[in-house]
N, C-alpha and C positions, 0 to 999 in steps of 0.2 A: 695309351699306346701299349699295344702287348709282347711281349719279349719273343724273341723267335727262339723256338722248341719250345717252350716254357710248358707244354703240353708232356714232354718228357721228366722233365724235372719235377712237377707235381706227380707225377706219378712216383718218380722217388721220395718224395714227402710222405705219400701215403704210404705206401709198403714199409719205409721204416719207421712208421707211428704203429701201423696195423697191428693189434693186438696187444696195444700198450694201454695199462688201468689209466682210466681216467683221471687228470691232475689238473687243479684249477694252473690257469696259466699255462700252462702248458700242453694238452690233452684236450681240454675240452673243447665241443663243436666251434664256439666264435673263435678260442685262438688259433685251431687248425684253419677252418676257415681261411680269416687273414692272413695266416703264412699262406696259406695256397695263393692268396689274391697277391701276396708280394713277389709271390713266385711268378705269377703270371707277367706282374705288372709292371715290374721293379721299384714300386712303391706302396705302402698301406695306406688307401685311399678312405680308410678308417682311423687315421692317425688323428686326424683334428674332431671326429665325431663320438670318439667311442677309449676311454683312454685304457693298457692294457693293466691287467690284473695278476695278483697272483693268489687270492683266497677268494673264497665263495661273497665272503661279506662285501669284499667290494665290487664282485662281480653283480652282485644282485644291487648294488647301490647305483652301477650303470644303467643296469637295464632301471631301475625307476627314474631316472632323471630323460634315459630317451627308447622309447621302444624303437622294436628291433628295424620294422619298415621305414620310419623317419630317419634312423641313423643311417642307411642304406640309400635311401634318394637322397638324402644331401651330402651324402659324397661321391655322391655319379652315378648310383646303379639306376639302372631302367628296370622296370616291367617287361617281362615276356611272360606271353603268354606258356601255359606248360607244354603244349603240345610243343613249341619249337624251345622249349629249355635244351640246353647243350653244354657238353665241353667248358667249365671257366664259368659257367653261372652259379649262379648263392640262392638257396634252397632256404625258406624260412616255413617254419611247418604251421599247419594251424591249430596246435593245442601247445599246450606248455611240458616240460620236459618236468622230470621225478624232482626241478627245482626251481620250477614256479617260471621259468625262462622260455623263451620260444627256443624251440629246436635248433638249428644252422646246421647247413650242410654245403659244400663244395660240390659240383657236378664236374668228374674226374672223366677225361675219353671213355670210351665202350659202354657207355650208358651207364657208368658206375656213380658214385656217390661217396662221400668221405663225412663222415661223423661219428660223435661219440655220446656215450650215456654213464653214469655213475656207473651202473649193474653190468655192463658189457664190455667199458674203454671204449677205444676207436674200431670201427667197425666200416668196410669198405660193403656195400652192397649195389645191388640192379637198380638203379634211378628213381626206376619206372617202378617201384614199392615205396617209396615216399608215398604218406598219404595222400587220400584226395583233400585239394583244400593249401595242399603249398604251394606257397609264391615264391617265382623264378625272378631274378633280379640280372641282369647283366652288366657288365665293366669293361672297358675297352674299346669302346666303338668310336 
């Protein structure tokens, strides 16, 4: 079930992340991420698949025990296709980020995007510049 406005309030997530350095636990794409999805959702539907971090070594110790698409369908996300990706869906790229991890991204109203990188922090960009090759996952249906 998805929160009503919840559309507004990720967007206040992002503007007060936006241009903050990158911090494991904090900062990076999966924990933005999931705050956006808790924000949507009123729960992290990643809570029993994926447990939270606050250093790089545990982070990358999750991603070995479950990659990124496994943790995502078996806590509810679906498959869209990219042309109807929207609003509230999870963006998983297809190459690995500058730390061996697949990318994540939050799809924000107006065709934006929420993610981060070591070299950049969080960064809010046009959806539609995710490369080709990411998978749209959706939550709340």
């Amino acid at each position: 079930m998805v929160i009503h406005n919840w559309d507004c309030a990720v967007i206040e997530v992002a503007v007060a992340n936006r241009g903050r350095p990158f911090k494991w636990g904090s900062t990076d794409c999966v924990t933005l991420t999931r705050r956006c999805l808790k924000t949507m959702l009123g729960v992290d539907p990643w809570a029993e698949v994926l447990p939270r971090y606050r250093t790089k070594k545990v982070a990358l110790k999750a991603a070995l025990d479950i990659d990124a698409v496994t943790a995502i369908e078996s806590s509810g996300g679906l498959e869209v296709a990219r042309a109807f990706a929207t609003a509230g869906d999870v963006g998983i790229g297809p190459e690995l980020d500058d730390h061996g991890l697949p990318a994540v991204a939050f799809l924000l109203p107006s065709r934006k995007a929420l993610f981060s990188t070591a070299a950049d922090g969080v960064l809010i960009v046009d959806h539609l510049t995710l490369p080709v090759g990411t998978r749209f996952f959706r939550y709340g249906e």
